[in-house]
N, CA, C, O and CB atoms as a CASP TS submission, in Angstrom:
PFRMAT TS
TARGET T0000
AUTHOR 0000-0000-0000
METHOD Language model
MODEL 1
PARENT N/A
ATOM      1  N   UNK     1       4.986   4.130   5.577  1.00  0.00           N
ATOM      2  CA  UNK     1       5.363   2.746   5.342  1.00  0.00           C
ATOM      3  C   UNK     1       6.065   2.628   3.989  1.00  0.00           C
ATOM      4  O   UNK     1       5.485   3.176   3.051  1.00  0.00           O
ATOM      5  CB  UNK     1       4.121   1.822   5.400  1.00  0.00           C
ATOM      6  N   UNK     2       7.346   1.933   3.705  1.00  0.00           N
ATOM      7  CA  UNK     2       7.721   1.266   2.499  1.00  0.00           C
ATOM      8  C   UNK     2       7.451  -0.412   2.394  1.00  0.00           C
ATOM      9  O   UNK     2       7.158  -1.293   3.201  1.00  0.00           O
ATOM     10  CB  UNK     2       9.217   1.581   2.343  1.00  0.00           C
ATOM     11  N   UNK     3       7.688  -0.352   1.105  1.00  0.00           N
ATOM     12  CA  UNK     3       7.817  -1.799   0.899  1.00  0.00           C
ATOM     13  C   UNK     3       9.668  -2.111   0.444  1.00  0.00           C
ATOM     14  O   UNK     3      10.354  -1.733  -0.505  1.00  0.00           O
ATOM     15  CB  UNK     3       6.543  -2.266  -0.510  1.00  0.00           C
ATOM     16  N   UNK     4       9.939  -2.925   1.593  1.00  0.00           N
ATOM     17  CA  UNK     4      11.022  -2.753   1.160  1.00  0.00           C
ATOM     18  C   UNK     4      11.430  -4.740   0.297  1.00  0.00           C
ATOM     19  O   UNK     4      10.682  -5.659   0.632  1.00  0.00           O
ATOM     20  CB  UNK     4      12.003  -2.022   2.675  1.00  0.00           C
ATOM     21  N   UNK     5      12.251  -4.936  -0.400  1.00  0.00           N
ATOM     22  CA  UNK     5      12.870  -6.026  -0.911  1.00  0.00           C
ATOM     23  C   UNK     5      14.377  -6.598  -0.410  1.00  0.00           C
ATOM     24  O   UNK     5      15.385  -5.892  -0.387  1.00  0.00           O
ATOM     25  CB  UNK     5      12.895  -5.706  -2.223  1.00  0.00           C
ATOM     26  N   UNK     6      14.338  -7.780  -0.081  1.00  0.00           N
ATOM     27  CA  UNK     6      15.352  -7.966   0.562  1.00  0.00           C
ATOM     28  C   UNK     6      16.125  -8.763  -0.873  1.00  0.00           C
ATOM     29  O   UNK     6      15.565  -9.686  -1.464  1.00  0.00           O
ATOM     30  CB  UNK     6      15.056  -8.778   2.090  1.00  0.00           C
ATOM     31  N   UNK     7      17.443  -8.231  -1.265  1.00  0.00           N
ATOM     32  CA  UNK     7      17.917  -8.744  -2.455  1.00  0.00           C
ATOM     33  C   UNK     7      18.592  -9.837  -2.640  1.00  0.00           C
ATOM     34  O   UNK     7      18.738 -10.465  -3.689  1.00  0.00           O
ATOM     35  CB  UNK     7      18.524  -8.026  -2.931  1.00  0.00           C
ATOM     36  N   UNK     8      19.312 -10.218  -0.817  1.00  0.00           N
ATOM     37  CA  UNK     8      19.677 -11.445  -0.785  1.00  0.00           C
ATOM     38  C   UNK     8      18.635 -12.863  -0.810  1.00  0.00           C
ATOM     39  O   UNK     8      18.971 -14.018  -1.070  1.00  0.00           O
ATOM     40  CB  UNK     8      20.403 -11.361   0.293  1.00  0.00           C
ATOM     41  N   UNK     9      17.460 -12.413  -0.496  1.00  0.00           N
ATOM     42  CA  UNK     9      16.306 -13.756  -0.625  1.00  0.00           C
ATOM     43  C   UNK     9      15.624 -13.515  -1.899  1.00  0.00           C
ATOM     44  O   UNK     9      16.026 -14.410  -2.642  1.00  0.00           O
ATOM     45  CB  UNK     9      15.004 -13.844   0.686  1.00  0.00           C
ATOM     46  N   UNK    10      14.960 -12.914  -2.414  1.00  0.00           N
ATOM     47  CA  UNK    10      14.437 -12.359  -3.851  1.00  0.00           C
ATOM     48  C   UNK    10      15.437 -12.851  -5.122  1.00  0.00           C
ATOM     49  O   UNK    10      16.507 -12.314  -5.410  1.00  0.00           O
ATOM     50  CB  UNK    10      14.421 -10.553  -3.806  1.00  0.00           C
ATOM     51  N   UNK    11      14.794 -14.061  -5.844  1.00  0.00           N
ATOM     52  CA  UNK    11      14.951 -14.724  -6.778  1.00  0.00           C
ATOM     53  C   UNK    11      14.954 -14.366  -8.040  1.00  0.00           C
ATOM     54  O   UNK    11      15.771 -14.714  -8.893  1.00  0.00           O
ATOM     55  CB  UNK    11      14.356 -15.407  -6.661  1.00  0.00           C
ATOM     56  N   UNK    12      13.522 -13.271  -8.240  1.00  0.00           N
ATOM     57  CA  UNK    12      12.935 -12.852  -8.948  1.00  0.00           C
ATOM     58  C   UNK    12      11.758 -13.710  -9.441  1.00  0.00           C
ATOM     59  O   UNK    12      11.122 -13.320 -10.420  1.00  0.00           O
ATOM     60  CB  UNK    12      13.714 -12.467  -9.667  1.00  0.00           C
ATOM     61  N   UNK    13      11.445 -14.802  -8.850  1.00  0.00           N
ATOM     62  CA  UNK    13      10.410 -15.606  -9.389  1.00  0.00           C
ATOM     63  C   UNK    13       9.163 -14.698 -10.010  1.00  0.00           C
ATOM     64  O   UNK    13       8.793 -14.892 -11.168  1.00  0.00           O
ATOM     65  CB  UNK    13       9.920 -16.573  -8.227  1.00  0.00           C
ATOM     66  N   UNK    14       8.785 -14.089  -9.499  1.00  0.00           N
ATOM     67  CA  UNK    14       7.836 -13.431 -10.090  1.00  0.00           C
ATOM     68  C   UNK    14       6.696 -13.837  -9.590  1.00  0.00           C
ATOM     69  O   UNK    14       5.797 -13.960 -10.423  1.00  0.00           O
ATOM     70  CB  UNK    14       7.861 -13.506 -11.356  1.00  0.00           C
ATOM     71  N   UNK    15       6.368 -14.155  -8.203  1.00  0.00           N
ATOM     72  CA  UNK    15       5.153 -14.891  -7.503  1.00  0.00           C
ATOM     73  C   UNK    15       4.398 -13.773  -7.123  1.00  0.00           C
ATOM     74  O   UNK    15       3.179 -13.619  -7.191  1.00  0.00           O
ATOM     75  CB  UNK    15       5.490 -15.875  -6.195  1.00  0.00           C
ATOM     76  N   UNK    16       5.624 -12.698  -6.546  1.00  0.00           N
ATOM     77  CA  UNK    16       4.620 -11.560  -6.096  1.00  0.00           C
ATOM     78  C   UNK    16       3.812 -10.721  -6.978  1.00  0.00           C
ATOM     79  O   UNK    16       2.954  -9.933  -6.577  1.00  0.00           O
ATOM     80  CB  UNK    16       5.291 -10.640  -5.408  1.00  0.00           C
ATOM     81  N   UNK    17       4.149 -10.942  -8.287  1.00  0.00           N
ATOM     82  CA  UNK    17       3.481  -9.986  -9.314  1.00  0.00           C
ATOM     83  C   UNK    17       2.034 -10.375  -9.439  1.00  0.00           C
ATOM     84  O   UNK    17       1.079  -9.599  -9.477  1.00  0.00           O
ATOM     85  CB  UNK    17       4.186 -10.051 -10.787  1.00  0.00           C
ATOM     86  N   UNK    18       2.009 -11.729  -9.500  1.00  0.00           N
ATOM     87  CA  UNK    18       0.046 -11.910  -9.621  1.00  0.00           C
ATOM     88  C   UNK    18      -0.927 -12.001  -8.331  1.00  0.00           C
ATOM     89  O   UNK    18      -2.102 -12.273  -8.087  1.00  0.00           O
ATOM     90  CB  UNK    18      -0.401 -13.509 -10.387  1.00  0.00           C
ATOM     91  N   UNK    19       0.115 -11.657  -7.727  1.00  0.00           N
ATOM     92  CA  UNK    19      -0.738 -11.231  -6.349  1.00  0.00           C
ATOM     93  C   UNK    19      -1.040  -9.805  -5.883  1.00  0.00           C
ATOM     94  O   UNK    19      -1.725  -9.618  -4.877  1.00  0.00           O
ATOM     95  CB  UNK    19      -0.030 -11.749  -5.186  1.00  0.00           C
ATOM     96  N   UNK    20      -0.419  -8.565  -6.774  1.00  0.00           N
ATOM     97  CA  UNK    20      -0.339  -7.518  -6.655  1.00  0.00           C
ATOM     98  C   UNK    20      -1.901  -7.004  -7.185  1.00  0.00           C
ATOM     99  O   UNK    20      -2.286  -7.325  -8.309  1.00  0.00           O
ATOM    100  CB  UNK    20       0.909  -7.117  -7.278  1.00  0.00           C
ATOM    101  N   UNK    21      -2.747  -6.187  -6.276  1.00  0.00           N
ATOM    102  CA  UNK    21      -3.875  -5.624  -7.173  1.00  0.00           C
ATOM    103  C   UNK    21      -3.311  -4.323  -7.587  1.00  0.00           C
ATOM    104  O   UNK    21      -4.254  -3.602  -7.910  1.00  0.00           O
ATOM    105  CB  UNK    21      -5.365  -5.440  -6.420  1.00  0.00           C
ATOM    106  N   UNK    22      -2.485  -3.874  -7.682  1.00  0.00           N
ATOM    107  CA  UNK    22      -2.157  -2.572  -8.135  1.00  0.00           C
ATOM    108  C   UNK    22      -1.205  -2.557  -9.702  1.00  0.00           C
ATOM    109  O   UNK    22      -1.015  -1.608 -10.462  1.00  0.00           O
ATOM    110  CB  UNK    22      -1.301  -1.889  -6.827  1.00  0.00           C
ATOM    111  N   UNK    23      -0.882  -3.529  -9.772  1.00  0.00           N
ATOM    112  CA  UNK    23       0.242  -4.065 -10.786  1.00  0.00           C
ATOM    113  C   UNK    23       1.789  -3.280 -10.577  1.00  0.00           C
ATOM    114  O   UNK    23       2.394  -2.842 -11.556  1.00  0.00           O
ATOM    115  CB  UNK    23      -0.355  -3.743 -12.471  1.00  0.00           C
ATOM    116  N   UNK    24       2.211  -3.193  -9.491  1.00  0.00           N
ATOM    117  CA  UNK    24       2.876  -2.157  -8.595  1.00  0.00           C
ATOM    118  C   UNK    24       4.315  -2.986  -8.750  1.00  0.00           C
ATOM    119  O   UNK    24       5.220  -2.259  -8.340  1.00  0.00           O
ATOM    120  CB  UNK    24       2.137  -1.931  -6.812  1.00  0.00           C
ATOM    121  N   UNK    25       4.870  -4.410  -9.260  1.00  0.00           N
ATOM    122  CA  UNK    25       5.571  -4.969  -9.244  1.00  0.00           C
ATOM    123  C   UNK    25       6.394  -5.350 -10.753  1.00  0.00           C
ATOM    124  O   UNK    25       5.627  -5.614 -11.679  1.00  0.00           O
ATOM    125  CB  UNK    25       5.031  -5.703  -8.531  1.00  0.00           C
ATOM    126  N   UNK    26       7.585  -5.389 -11.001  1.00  0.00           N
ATOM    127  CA  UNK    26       8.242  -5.846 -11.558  1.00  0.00           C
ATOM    128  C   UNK    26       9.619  -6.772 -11.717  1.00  0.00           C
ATOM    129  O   UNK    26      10.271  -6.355 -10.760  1.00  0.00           O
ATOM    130  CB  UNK    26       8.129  -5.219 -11.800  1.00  0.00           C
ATOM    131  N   UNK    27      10.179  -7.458 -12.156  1.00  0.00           N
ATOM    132  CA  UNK    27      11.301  -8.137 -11.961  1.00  0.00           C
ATOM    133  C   UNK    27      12.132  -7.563 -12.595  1.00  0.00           C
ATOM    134  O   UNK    27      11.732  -7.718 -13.749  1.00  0.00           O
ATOM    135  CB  UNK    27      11.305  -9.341 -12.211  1.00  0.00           C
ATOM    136  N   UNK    28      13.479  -6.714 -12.660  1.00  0.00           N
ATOM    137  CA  UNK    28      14.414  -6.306 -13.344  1.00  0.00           C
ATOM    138  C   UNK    28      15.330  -6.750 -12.706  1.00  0.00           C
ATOM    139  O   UNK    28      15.256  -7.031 -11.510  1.00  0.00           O
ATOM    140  CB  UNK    28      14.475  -5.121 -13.617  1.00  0.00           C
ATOM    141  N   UNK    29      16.511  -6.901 -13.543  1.00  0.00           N
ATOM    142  CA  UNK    29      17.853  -7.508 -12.997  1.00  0.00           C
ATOM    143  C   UNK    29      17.530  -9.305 -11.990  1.00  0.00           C
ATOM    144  O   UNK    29      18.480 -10.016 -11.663  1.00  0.00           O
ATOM    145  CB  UNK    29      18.575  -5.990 -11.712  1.00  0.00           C
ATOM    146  N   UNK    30      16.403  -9.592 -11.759  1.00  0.00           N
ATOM    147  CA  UNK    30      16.209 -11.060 -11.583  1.00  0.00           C
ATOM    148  C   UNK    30      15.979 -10.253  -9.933  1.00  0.00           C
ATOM    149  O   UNK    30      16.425 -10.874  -8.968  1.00  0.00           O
ATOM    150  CB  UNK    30      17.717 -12.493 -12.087  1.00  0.00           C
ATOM    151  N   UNK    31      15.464  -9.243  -9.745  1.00  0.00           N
ATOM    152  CA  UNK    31      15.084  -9.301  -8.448  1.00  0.00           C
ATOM    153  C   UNK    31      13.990  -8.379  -8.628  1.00  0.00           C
ATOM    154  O   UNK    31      13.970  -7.532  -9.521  1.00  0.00           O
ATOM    155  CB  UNK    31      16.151  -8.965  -7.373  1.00  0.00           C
ATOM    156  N   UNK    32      12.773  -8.606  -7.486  1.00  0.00           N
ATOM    157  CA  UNK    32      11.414  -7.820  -7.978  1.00  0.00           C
ATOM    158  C   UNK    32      11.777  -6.317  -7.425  1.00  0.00           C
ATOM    159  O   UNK    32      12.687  -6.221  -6.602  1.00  0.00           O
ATOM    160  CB  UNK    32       9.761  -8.520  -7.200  1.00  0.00           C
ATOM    161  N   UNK    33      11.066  -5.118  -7.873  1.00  0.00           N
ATOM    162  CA  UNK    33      11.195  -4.124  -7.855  1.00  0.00           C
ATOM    163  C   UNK    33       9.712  -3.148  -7.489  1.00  0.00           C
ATOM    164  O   UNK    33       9.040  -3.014  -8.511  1.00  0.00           O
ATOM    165  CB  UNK    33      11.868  -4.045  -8.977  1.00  0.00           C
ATOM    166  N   UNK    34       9.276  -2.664  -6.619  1.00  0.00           N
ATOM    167  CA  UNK    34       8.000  -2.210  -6.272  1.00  0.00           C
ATOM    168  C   UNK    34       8.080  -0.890  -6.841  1.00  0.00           C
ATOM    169  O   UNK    34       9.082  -0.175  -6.817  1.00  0.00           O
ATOM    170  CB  UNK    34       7.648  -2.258  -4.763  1.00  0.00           C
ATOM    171  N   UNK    35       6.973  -0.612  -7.350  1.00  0.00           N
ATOM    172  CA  UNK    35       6.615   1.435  -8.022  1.00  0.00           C
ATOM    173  C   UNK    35       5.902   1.579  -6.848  1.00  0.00           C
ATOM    174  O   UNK    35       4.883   0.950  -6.564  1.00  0.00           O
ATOM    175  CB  UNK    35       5.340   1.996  -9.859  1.00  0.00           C
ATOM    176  N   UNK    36       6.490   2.479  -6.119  1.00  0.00           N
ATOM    177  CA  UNK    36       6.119   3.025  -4.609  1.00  0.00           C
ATOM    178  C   UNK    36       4.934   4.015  -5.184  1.00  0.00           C
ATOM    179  O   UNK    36       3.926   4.035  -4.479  1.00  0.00           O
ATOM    180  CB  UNK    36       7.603   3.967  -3.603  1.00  0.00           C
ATOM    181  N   UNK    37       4.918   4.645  -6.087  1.00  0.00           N
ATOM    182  CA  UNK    37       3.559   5.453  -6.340  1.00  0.00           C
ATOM    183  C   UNK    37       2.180   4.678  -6.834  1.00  0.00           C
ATOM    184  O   UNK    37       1.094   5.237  -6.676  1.00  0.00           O
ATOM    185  CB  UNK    37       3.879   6.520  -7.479  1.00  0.00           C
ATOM    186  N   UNK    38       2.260   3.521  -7.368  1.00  0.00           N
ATOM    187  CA  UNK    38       1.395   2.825  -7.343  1.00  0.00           C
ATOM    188  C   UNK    38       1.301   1.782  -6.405  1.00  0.00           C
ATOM    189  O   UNK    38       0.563   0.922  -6.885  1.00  0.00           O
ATOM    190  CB  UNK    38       1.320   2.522  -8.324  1.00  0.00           C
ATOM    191  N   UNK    39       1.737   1.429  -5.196  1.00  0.00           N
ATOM    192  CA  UNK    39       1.809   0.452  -4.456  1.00  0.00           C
ATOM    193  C   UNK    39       1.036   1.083  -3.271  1.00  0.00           C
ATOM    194  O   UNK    39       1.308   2.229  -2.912  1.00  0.00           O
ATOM    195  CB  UNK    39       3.215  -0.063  -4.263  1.00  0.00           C
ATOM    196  N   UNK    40       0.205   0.447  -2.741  1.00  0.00           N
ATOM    197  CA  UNK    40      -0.384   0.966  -1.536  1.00  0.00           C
ATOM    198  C   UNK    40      -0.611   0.250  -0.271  1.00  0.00           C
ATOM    199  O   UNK    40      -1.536   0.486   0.506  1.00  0.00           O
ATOM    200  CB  UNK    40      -1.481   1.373  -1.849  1.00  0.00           C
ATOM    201  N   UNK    41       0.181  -0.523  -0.142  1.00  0.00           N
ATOM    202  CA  UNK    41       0.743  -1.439   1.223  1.00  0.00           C
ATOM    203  C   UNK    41       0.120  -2.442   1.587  1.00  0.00           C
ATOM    204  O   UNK    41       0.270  -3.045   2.650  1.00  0.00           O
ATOM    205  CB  UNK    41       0.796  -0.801   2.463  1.00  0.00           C
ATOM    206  N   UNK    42      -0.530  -2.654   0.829  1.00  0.00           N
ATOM    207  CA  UNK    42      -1.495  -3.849   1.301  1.00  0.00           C
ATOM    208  C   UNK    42      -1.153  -5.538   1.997  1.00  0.00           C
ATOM    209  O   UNK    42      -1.882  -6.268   2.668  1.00  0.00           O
ATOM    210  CB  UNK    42      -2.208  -4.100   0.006  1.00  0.00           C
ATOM    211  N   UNK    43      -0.054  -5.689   1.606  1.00  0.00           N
ATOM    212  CA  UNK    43       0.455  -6.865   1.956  1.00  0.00           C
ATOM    213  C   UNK    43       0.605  -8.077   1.475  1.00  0.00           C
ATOM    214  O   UNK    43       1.392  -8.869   1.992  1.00  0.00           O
ATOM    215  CB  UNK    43       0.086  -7.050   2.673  1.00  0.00           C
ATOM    216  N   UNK    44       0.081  -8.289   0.727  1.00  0.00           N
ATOM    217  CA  UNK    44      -0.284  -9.096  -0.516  1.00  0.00           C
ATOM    218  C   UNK    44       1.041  -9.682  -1.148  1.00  0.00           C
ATOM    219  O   UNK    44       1.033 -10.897  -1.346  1.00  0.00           O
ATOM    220  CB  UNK    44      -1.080  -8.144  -1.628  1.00  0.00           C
ATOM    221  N   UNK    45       2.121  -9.012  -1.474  1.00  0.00           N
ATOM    222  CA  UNK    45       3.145  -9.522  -1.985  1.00  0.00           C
ATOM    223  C   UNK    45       4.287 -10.031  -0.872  1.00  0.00           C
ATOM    224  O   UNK    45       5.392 -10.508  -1.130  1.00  0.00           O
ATOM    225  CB  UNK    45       3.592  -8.533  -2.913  1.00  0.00           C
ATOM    226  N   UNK    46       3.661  -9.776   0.508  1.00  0.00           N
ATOM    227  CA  UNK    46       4.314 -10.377   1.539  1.00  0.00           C
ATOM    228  C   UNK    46       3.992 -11.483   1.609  1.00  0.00           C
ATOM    229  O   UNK    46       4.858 -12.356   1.545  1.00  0.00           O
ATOM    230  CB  UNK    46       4.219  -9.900   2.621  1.00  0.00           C
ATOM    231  N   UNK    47       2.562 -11.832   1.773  1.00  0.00           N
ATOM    232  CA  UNK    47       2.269 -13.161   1.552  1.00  0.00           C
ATOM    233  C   UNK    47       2.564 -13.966   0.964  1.00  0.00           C
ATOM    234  O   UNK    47       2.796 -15.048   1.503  1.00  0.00           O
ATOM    235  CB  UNK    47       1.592 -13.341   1.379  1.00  0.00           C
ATOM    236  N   UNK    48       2.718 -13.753  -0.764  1.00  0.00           N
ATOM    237  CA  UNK    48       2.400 -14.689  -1.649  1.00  0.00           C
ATOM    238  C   UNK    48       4.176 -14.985  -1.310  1.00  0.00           C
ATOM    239  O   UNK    48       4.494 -16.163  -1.472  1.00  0.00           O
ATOM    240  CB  UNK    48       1.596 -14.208  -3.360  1.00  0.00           C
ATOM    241  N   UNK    49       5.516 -13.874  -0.789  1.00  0.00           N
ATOM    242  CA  UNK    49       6.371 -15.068  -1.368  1.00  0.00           C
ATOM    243  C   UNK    49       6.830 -15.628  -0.229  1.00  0.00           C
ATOM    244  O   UNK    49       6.982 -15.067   0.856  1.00  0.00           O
ATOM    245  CB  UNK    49       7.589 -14.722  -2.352  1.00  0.00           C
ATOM    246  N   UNK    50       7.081 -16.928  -0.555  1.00  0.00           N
ATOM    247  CA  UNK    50       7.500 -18.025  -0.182  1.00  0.00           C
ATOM    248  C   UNK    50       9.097 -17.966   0.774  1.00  0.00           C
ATOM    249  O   UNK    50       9.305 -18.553   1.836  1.00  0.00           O
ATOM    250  CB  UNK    50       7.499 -18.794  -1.523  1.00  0.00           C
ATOM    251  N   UNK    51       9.895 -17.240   0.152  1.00  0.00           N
ATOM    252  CA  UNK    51      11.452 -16.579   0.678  1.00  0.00           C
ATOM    253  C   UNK    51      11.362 -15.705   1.380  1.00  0.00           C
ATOM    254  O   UNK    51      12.397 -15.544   2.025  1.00  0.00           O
ATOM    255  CB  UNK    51      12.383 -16.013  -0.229  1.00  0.00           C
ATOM    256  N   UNK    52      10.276 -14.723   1.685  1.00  0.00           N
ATOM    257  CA  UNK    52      10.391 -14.055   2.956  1.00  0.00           C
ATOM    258  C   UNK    52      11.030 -12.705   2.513  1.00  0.00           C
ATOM    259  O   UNK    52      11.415 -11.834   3.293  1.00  0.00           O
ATOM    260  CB  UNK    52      11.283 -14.908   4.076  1.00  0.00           C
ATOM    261  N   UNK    53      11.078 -12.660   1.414  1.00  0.00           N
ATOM    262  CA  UNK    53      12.203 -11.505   0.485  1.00  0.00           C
ATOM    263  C   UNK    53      11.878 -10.161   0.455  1.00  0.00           C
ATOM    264  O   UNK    53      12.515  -9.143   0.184  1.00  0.00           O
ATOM    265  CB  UNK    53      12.310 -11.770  -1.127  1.00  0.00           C
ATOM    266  N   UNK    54      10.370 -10.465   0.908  1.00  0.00           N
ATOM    267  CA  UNK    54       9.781  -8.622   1.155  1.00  0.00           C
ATOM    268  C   UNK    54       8.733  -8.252   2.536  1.00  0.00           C
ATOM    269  O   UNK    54       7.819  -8.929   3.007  1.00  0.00           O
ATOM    270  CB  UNK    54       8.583  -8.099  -0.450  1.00  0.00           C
ATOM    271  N   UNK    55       9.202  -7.066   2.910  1.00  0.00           N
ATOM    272  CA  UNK    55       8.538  -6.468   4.039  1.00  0.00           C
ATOM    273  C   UNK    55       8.558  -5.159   3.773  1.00  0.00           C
ATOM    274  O   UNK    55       9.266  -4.518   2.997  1.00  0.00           O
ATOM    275  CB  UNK    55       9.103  -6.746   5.337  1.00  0.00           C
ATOM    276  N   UNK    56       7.200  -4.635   4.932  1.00  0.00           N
ATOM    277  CA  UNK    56       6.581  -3.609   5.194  1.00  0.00           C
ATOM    278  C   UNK    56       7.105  -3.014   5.810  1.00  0.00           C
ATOM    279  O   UNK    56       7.133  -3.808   6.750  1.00  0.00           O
ATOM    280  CB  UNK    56       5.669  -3.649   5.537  1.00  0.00           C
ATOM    281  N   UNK    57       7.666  -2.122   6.191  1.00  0.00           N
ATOM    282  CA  UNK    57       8.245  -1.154   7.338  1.00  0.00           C
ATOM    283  C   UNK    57       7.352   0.205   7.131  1.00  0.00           C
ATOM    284  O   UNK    57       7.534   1.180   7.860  1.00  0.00           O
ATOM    285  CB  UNK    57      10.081  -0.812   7.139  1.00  0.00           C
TER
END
């Protein structure tokens, strides 16, 4: 599984970051960015955003 970011919906708000238990998230360039070695799929940052901007594959 990745987490992938979709760059055309991803704002960078930064909603998904305090929903992350891994701290696996960052915003660079105004769009969020996942550390695939600390991220462990949980789903969590699918939820929290609002734009639909990230999925699991």
């Amino acid at each position: 599984m990745k987490v992938i970011i979709n760059k055309e919906n991803c704002i960078g708000c930064g909603a998904c970051i305090k929903y992350c238990p891994m701290e696996a998230i960052q915003i660079l360039a105004k769009v969020a960015k996942i550390n695939e070695k600390k991220c462990i799929k949980c789903k969590a940052c699918v939820t929290a955003c609002m734009l639909d901007a990230i999925e699991v594959k």
